[in-house]
Structure formats: structure tokens, C-alpha cells
C-alpha positions in Angstrom: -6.4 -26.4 165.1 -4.2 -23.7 167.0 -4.3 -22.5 170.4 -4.0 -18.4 171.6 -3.8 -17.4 175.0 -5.8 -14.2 175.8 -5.3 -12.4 178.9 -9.3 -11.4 181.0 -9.7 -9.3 183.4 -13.0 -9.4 185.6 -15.1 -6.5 185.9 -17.4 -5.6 188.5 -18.6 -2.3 186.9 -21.7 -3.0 184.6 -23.7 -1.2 182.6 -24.2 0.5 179.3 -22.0 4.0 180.6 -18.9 1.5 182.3 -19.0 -0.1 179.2 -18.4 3.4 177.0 -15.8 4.2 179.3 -14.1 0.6 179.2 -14.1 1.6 175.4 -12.4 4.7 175.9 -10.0 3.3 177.6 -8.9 1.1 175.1 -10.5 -2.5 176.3 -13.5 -4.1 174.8 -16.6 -6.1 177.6 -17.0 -9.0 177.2 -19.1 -12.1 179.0 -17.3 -15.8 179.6 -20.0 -18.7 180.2 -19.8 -22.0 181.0 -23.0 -24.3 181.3 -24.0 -25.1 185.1 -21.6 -21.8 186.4 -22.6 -18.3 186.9 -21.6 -15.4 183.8 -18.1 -14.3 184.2 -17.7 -10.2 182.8 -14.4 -9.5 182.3 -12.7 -6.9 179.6 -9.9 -7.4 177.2 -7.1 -5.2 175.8 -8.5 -4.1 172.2 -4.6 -4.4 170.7 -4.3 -7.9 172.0 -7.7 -8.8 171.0 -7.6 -7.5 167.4 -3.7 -9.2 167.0 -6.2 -12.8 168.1 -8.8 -11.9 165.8 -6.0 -12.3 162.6 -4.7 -15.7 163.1 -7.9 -17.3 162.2 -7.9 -19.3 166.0 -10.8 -21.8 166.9 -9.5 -23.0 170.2 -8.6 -20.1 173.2 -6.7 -20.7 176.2 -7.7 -17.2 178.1 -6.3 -15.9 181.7 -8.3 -14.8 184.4 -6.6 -11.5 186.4 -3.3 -13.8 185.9 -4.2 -16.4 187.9 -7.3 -19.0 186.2 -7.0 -20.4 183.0 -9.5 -21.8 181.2 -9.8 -23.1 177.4 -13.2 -21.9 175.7 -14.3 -21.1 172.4 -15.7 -17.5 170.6 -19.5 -17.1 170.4 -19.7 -14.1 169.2 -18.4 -10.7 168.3 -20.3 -7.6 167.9 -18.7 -4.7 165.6 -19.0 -0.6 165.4 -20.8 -0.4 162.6 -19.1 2.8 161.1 -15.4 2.2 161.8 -15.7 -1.8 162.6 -14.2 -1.8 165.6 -14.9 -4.8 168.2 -17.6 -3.8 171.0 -18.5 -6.8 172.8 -17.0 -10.5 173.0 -18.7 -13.5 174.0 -16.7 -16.5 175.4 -18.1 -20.3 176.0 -16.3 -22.5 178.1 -15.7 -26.1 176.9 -14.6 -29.4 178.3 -12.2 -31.4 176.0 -13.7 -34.5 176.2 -17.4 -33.0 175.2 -17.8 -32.7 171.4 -19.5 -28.7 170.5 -21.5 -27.2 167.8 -19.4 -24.7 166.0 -19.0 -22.8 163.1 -16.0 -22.4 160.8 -15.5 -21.1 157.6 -15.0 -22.4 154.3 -12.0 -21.4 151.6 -12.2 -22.2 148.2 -9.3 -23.9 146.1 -7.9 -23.1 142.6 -9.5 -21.8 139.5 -12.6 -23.4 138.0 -12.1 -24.6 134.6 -15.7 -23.2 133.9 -14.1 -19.5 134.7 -10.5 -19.9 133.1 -11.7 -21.6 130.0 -15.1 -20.9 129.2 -15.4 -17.6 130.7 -18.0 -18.6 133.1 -18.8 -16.7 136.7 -18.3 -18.7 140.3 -20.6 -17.6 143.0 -20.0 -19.2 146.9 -23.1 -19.9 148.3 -21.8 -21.6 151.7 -19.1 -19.9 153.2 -19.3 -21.1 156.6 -19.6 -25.0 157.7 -21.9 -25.8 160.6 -20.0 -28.9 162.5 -20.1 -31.1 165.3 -16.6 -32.3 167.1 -14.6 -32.6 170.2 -12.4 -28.6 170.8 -9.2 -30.2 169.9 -10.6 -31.2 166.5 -11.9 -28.2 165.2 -10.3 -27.2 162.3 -9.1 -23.3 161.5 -11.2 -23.8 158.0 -12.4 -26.1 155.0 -10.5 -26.2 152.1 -12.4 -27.5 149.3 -10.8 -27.7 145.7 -12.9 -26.5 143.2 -10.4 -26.4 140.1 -12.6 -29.1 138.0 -15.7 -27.1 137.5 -16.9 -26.2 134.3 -19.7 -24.4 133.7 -23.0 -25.7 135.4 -21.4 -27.6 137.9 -21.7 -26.8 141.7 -20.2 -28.8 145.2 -22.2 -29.5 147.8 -22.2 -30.3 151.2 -22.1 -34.2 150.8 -18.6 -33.3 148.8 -16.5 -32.4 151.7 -14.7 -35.0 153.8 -13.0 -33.8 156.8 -11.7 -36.4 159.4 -12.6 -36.4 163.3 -15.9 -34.1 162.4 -19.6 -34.4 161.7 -20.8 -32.2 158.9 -24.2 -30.6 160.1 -27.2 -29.4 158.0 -28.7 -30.5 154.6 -25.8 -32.7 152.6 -27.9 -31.6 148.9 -27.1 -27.5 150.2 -24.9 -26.1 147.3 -21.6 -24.5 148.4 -20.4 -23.5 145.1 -21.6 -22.9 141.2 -20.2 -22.3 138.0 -22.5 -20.1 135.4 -22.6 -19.3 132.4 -21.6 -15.2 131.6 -24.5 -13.2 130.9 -24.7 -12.2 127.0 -25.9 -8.8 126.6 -28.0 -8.4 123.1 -27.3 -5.4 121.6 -30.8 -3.7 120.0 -31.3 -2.5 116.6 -30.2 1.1 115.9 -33.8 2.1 115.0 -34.9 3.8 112.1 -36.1 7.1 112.5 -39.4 7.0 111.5 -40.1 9.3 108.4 -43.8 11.0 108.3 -45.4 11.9 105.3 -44.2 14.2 103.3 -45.5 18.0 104.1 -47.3 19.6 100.9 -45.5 22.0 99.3 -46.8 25.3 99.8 -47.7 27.4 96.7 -49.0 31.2 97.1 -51.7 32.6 95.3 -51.1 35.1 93.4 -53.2 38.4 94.4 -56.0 39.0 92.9 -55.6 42.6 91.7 -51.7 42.0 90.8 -51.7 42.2 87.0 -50.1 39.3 85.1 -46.8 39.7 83.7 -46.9 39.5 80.1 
């Protein structure tokens, strides 16, 4: 787990048009929340937000107008969808001593023998691990080493084994499989088929045309 610190600043000016022109001005809106206490709106540098969004944090320290910190945790992010861009953040406060629900992702380890050997395709099923555990243990990811897979064999769930954390959801849910390639059959060039022969067409002589002797 590693820490960032981000630096808030409250807003007082809602709305869908203050919001465009936060945007303009190069900060993103965002909402900080904290169970039992009133919503917090505040707006963020874009720069400093996008430099967070890179080091793959779980666990924020943010500053209030320079003055309050507080440690909380990202909910959610919502993106431009044309350029990508960040348009909204939500923040959750959290206790230390409380254990949260979070969501973190999960990276594969090493070639599968299945792929390098045999030829076969890996597909990731899972890539993010639902977990239960107190803010300081929340890990940045999941490593899970998936080197000795041949073909047909799949991880699951009930294969990870990550200290300090409960693993939430179905323990039989597949995270990773091995296949087997596709073979493409190649068809028959087909035979043109060949139609009776067409009669051969013989004139008639005329009639009145004498023969030739």
C-alpha cells in the first residue's frame, strides 16, 4: 500500500454550468463523503490529479483549502468519453481502524506453458478482486503467477492467498484460462461442375441447293 497526498479545495458554486467552467479552468468537481457527515464539494487541479491517477494509489491523504487533512479512499471516476479525460471524482472517507469494501485489480504473472509451448490462447476473466480489509492493508494489486498452465487449465478465486485480507465473492469464479487455438479447416477446392455436353449442331443443307457431284 502507498499513500498520495492531494490538495481539495471546497466549492460553493454547484451546478451543471459551474461545473463546465471549473473544467475550463483546468480543475475537475468532485464530492468527499464520509458516513454520519454532510457531502463535502470541492475541485481538484486536473495536472495533479492525472500525475495520482499513474501511481496505482489505494490509500489518499487529501488537503482541505490547506488547512484539514483527512485519509479516504477513491469511489469513483467518471471519464470524457471522446478524449478520456477525468470529469468527476468521488472521495469516501475512512477510519483506520474500520475494515472497507474495496476493489483492486488483478496482474497476471509469466507466460503460460499452455501459450509458449503448445500454442494455446490465455483469456483473463477476473481482472479486478472484490476485498474486505482495514485502509492500511489494501494492497496496490494481485499478483497471481500463472506460468504453469497448460492448455485447459484455469485459476480461480480460491487460488489466491493474500495476507491481512478477505477475498469477497464466489471462490469457484475463474480468473484465468488456457485454450486450445482454434484450427481453421480449409474446404475443398470444388469441382466445377460440368453439364452435359451441348449437341453438335449440323445444318441442313437447302433444299433446292444441288448436290455436288
Amino acid at each position: 500500500m502507498s499513500e498520495t497526498l492531494l490538495k481539495l479545495e471546497t466549492r460553493k458554486n454547484l451546478g451543471t454550468l459551474n461545473a463546465k467552467r471549473y473544467r475550463r479552468e483546468g480543475m475537475v468537481p468532485g464530492i468527499y463523503y464520509f458516513h454520519g457527515q454532510e457531502v463535502t464539494p470541492f475541485t481538484v487541479g486536473k495536472k495533479d490529479l492525472l500525475a495520482f491517477m499513474g501511481q496505482e494509489s489505494s490509500l489518499i491523504d487529501v488537503v482541505f483549502d490547506g488547512k484539514t487533512k483527512k485519509k479516504c479512499i477513491i469511489r469513483e471516476i467518471q471519464f470524457d468519453p471522446i478524449d478520456n479525460s477525468p470529469l468527476h471524482l468521488d472521495l469516501m472517507g475512512i477510519m483506520l481502524t474500520e475494515k472497507i469494501h474495496v476493489s483492486v485489480p488483478i496482474h497476471l504473472l509469466g507466460t503460460p506453458t499452455g501459450v509458449k509451448n503448445q500454442g494455446g490462447i490465455m483469456q483473463q476473466v477476473l481482472r479486478e478482486l472484490e476485498i474486505e480489509c482495514l485502509p492500511t492493508d489494501i494492497p496496490e494489486h494481485v499478483d497471481l503467477d500463472v506460468s504453469s498452465l497448460d492448455i485447459g487449465g484455469s485459476v480461480h478465486l480460491s487460488d489466491l492467498g493474500v495476507p491481512n485480507i478477505k477475498i469477497l465473492g464466489d471462490m469457484h469464479r475463474v480468473i484465468a484460462t488456457v485454450s486450445a487455438p482454434r484450427i481453421t479447416e480449409e474446404k475443398p477446392v470444388e469441382e466445377a461442375e460440368v453439364g452435359p455436353a451441348e449437341p453438335e449442331v449440323i445444318s441442313k443443307r437447302p433444299e433446292n441447293e444441288e448436290e455436288e457431284e
